[in-house]
Structure formats: structure tokens, C-alpha cells
N, C-alpha and C positions, 0 to 999 in steps of 0.2 A: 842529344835530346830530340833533334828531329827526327831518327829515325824511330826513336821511341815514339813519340806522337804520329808518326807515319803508320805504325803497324799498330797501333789501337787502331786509327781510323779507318784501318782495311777488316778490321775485328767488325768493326759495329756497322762496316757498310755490307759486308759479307751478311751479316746475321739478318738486317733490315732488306736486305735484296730478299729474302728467302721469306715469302709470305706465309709458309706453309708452318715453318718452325715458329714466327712472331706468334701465329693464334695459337699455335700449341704451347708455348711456353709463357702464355697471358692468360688463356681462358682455361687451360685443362686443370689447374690448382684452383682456380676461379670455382668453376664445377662442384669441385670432389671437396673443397671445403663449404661449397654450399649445402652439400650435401649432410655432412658430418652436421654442418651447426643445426639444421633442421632435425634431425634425428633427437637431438638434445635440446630444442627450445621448449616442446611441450606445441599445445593449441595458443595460437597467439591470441593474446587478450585474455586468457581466463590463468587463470591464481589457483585450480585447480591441482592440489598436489596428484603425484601420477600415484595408481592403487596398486599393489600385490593380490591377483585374481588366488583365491581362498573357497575349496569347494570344503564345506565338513561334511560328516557323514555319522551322524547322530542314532548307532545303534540302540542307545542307551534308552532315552526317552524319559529320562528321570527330570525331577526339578532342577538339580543339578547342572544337564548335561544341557536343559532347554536355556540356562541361564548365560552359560557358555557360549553357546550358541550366541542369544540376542545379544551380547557383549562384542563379540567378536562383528557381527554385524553393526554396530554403532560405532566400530571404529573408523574411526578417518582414514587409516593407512590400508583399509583392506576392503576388497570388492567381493561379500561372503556369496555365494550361493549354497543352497543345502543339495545333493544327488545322493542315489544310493553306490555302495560301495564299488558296484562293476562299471557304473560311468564316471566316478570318480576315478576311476583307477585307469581306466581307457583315455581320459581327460587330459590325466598329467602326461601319459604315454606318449600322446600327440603332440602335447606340447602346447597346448589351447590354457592349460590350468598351472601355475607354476607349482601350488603346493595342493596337497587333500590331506586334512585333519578328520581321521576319524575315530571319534570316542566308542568305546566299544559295550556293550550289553554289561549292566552291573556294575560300571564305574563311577555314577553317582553314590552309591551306598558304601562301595571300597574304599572311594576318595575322601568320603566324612569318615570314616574306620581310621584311615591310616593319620588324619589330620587330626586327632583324638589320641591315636594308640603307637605303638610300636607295631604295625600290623603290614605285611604285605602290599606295593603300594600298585595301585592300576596303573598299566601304562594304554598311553595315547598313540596311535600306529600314526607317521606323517607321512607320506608318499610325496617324493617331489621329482622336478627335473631336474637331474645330474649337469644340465648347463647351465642352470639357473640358483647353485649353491647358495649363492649369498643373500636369496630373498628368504629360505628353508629357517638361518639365522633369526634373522629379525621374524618371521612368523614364529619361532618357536618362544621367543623372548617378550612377544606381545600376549602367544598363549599362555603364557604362565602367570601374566597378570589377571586373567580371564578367569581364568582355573581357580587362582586363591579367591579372586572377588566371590565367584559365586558356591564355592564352597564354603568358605567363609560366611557368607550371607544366612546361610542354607542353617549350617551347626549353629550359630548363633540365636536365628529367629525362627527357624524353619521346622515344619511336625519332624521331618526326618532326624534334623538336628537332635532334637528332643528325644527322639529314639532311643539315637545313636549314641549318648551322650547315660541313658538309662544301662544300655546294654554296656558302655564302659564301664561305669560304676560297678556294675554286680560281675564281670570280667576281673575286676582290679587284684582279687585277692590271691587268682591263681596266675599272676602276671609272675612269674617265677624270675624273668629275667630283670625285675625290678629290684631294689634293696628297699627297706623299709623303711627310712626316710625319702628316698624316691619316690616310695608308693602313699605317702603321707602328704605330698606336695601334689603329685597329681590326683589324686581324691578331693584335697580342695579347690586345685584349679576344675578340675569337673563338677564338682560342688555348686560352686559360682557360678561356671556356664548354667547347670543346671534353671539356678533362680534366677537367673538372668533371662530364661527361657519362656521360663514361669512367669515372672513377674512383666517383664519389658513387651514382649511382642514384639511380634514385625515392623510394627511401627518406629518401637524404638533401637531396633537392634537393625534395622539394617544398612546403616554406614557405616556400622564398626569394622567391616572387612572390607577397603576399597584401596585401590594404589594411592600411596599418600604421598604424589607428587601431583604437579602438573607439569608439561612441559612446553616452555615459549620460547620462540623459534627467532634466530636472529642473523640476519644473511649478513655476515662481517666485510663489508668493506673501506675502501679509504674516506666516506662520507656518506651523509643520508641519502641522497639523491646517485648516489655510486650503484647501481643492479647490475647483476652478473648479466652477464648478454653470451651466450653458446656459443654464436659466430665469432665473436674474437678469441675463443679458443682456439675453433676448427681454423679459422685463415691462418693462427700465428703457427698453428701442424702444419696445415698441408701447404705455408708457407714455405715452411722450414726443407720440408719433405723435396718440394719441388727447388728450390736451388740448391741443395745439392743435385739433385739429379741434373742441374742448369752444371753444375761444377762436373761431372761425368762425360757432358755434351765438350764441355771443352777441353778434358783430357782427353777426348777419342778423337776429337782432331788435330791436336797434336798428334798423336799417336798415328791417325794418317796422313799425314803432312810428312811425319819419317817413314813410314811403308815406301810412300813414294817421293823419298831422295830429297823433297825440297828444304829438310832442316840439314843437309849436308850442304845445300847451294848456299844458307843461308849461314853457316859455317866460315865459306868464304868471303864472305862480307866481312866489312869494317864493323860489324855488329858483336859484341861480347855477348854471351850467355844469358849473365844476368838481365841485358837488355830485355832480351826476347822472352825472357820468363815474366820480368815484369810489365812488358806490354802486355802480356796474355792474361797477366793475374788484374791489369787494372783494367783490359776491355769487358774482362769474367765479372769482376766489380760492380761495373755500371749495367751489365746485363738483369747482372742476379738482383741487383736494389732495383732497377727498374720494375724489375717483375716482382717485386717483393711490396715497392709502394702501390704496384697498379691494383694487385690482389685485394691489398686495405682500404685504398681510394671505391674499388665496387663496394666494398664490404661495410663500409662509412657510408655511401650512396644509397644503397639497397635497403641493408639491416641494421639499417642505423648505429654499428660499432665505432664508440668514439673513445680518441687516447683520453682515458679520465686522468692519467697522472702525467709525467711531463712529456713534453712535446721535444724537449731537446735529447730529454735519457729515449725517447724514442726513436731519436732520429741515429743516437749514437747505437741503440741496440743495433737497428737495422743495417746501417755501415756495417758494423763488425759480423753479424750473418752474412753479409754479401762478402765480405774480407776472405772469411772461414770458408764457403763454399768454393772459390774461386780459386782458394790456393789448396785446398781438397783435388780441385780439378788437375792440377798441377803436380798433387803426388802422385791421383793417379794415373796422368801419364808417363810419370817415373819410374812408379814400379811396375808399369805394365810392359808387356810386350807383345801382345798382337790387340789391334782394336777390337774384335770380336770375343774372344777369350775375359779382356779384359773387365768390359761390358758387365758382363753376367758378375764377374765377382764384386764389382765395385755394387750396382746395383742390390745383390744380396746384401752389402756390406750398411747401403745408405739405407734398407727397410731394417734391418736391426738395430740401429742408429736413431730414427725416426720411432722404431716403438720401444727402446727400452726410454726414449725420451720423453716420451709422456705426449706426442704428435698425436697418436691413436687414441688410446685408451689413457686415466690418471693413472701415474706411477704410484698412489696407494696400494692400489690391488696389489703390485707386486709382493713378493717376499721380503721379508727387511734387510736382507744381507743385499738381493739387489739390486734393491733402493741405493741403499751406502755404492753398491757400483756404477751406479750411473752416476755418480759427478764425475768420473772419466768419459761422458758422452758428452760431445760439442753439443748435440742436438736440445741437451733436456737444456742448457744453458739459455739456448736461444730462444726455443719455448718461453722458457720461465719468464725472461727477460722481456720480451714481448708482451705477454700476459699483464706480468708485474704494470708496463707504461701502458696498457688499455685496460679492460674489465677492472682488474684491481686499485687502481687508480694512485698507483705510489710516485712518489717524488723520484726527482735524478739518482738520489741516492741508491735508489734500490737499481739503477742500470746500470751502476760502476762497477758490480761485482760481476754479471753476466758478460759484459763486455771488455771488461779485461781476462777473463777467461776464455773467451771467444777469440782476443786476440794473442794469447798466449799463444792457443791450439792453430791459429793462423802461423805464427812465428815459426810453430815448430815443422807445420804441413812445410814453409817455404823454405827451413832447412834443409831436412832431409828429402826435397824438392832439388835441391843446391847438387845437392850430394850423392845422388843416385841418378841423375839424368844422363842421358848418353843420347850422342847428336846421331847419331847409326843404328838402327835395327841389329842386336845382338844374335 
């Protein structure tokens, strides 16, 4: 036991001797999750949801297209501008504009046609940025609420309406592709539009066509007073992020400590294996939690991120991320064999690890298949886990499952740790 507590405390007086490694492995995760949670806070102080930049491009010029337009503009979710089609087009190119809707010449009067008839239906050209696909989505889902309102509006109340609705009528007979009860039903449904036309007016026909929802918005968490906070995402990533790479620092010196002979001298000691692996996994322990509370301690200081759910399932998440990275370090100074070589792949190994874990970017985006594979990453565990005892503000319960899977994935790291070590450079 002594020597066991001997060679932690040359672990932690070693790492504290080196002033150079302390600030880098306290402040550089510090940083780079400062950074991330700003990205995601928005303007502080304002409730201002963020907008989808929306240029349209209103060939058309009909009532129709003008209604589209001022719709699209009163929505909350979109920042419209109107341009003509070449600096719309040069716009999104740049990357200044994410999407440009533009309605094209004639598709006021095609659009009341085909919403009437079986007739050819106008399309709407969207222009967007190929790196910004998933706002293309939602602009196209909010256009098509835009589209019926004011077509809709238009056939119902509108001179065009009225028209269009004339010209169907006396069309109806050489509708060849109707059958005669088909064409008996919509003769009266145009019938009705008709004196509805006639009789109601714009006054009273124009909310017949409008999205028949509303939608109220409800940020789910463990309590009223529970709000998401960005920096307890970003610090519990590029918490995660960085002990491992704290778990890398101390498999590569192992790994030079046998370059240069001294785990052969350390062979000849009264010292067993397992001692020395478990000094190193318990001095890797208190490094990586260290560096792991101090990151949350600024983060709690600063940007005010506080554990809303329990303080014990936080305490036990954190342990088992400092456990997992620690004995990480440990496999890979097992399966390595030159520290430089080794380096490069672990590192690859902990940024794959860290983004299919959801550190970077939410593991929604991904594909579903792998989604389903990431519950073989330690990383999305620890994420999760973390997240779960801050912003979301869940009880112990919800850290019992992250953290015996954290420490499974510890068990198995200090296994095959066991089992592939060699005290000599092969």
C-alpha cells in the first residue's frame, strides 16, 4: 500500500511541478467550451427567437404572389427581404442568404387554376445553400402555408377568384378526364364557391382559407424555473473531450517511461503490475475530475450554469468520466507501441468518440441507424449524463444509468489493460 500511495504522489507532484501542462489542461477546455456555449446562447437578454434570412423574388406581381409575400414577411421565423432574381441568386451563392423563393411570372392565376381544377400546377424555384439544408426544409413547410392562405383568400373573395371559378364552370363540360358523377359534384362545389363569391365578399370570406392551427411553444424541462443554459452543454463536451485527451497525456507517458527502461527497473521492485497500473489509473482519476470540476466551477462562476438536478448523481457522473478516461489512458498505453505513432491514433480515435457523442454538434442530426450506434460510445454516456444533472435538471435516478455504463466501459478499458500490457518495448 505504500508504494501504491507513493507513486500516485509522484503522479500528481510531477503534473503540478509542470506549470505549463496545469494551464493547458485547466484553461484550454475552459476556452473552447466558452466558446461553443456562446455560439448557442443567442444575444443575452433578449427572447428574440434566431430568423431564417429569406430573399423572395416576386416575378409574378399578381395578388396572389403580393399576398405570399406580405405573409411570409409577418412571419416570426423569417427575416424576408424582396431582390431581383440575379442578387438573389448571387446572395445564397455567397452564403449571406440561406434560402431565395422565387415565384415566377403567371403563377397567381395557375395557382387559383390548379386549386379549382385538375390543371397543371406552377412550381416555385427555391435556391438555397447546400450547407444550410435543414433551414431549405422548414422554409419550404412554412411556404406552403403562405401559398394556401393566400390562394385560398384570393378564390374565395377575390375578383380573380371570381374569374377563375367562371372559367371553371364553363371548362367543366369538356373535363374528359372527369366521370359524371365527378363532374356533378364539382359543378356544385364551384357553384357554391361561386355565391359565396357573389354574395359574401371579402369581407366575409376572408378567413376561410388560413392555417387552422396555432402554435405554443414549451421549452420541457425538469421545472418552471429549470431554462436551458448552452454553456452547460458546451463545458459537459468539451469536458468530456478534454479528459480523454488528459487520459492520452497519460498513456504516452507510460509509454515513455518504457521507451526509456524505467518500467523494466520498476519490474524489479517489490512492486506487482497491477500496483502500478492502479497508481496511474488513480493519480489519471483525480487529474481528469480535477480538471473536470474546475471547467464547471468557471462555468457556474461565469455563466451562471447550475446542477438543477442532483448534486450527488453529479458528483457520481463526474467520478465515473474521470474513472473512463483514466483507464482509456491505460489501454492506450497497452496497445501502443511508440509514443509518437501512438499519439495520432488515439487522438483520431478520442475526436470520433467526442462527435458521434453528441460533445460537438446533437446526435439528432445524425442518421437513425447511427444514433442506435452510439450507445457503444463512452462519450455520448458521459454527455448525456452530465447534461441530464445540469440544464435538465433530473434526479439521481437518471445518473445511475450513465454511470454504470461509464463504469462498465472503465472495467472493460482496465481488462484488456490487464491483459495486453508488456513491461518492455516489443
Amino acid at each position: 500500500m505504500g508504494a501504491y500511495v507513493a507513486l500516485v504522489r509522484k503522479d500528481l507532484q510531477i503534473f503540478f511541478g509542470d506549470r505549463r501542462a496545469v494551464i493547458l489542461t485547466l484553461a484550454v477546455p475552459i476556452a473552447i467550451a466558452s466558446f461553443f456555449g456562446s455560439i448557442f446562447a443567442g444575444v443575452p437578454g433578449s427572447d428574440e427567437p434566431a430568423k431564417i434570412a429569406v430573399v423572395v423574388v416576386d416575378e409574378d406581381g399578381s395578388t396572389i404572389s403580393r399576398a405570399i409575400v406580405d405573409g411570409m414577411q409577418k412571419d416570426a421565423a423569417l427575416a424576408v427581404t424582396a431582390e431581383p432574381l440575379t442578387q438573389a441568386r448571387a446572395a445564397v451563392q455567397a452564403g449571406t442568404i440561406a434560402v431565395a423563393v422565387v415565384i415566377p411570372s403567371g403563377f397567381g392565376e395557375a395557382a387559383g387554376r390548379a386549386f379549382l381544377a385538375r390543371t397543371t400546377r406552377p412550381e416555385v424555384a427555391v435556391l438555397f445553400d447546400p450547407s444550410r439544408a435543414a433551414e431549405v426544409s422548414m422554409v419550404r413547410g412554412m411556404l406552403t402555408g403562405h401559398v394556401m392562405e393566400a390562394v385560398g383568400a384570393e378564390v374565395f373573395a377575390g375578383p380573380q377568384g371570381r374569374a377563375l371559378v367562371d372559367e371553371s364552370l364553363k371548362n367543366l363540360e369538356s373535363a374528359s378526364a372527369l366521370s359524371g358523377s365527378e363532374r356533378e359534384i364539382l359543378r356544385t362545389l364551384l357553384q357554391s364557391v361561386q355565391q359565396l363569391n357573389q354574395t359574401g365578399g371579402a369581407a366575409g370570406t376572408q378567413g376561410l382559407m388560413t392555417v387552422p392551427y396555432t402554435v405554443k411553444e414549451d421549452a420541457v424541462t425538469s421545472g418552471a424555473n429549470v431554462a436551458y443554459n448552452s454553456y452547460a452543454h458546451a463545458f459537459a463536451g468539451m469536458g468530456v473531450q478534454f479528459l480523454l485527451f488528459a487520459g492520452i497525456d497519460l498513456g504516452m507517458g507510460i509509454l515513455l517511461e518504457r521507451e526509456r527502461g524505467l518500467w523494466k527497473r520498476f519490474r524489479s521492485a517489490p512492486v506487482s503490475r497491477f500496483t502500478m497500473l492502479g497508481a496511474r489509473a488513480t493519480s489519471g482519476t483525480v487529474l481528469t475530475l480535477l480538471a473536470l470540476l474546475v471547467s464547471f466551477g468557471f462555468a457556474m462562476a461565469v455563466f451562471g450554469v447550475r446542477i438543477e438536478g442532483s448534486i450527488a448523481g453529479f458528483a457520481l457522473v463526474a467520478l465515473a468520466c474521470a474513472i473512463m478516461a483514466a483507464t482509456f489512458g491505460l489501454l492506450v498505453s497497452a496497445l501502443g507501441r511508440t509514443a509518437a505513432a501512438t499519439r495520432r491514433v488515439a487522438t483520431f480515435a478520442v475526436l470520433v468518440m467526442v462527435m458521434l457523442g453528441g460533445a460537438w454538434v446533437p446526435s439528432f442530426i445524425f442518421p437513425a441507424w447511427l444514433q442506435r450506434v452510439t450507445v457503444v460510445i463512452p462519450a455520448r454516456w458521459a454527455v448525456d449524463g452530465l447534461d441530464a444533472m445540469t440544464w435538465r435538471g433530473l434526479g439521481l435516478q437518471a445518473a445511475l444509468m450513465p454511470t454504470f455504463v461509464m463504469l462498465l466501459f472503465s472495467a472493460v478499458f482496465g481488462a484488456l489493460t490487464l491483459w495486453k500490457f508488456r513491461w518492455e518495448e516489443a
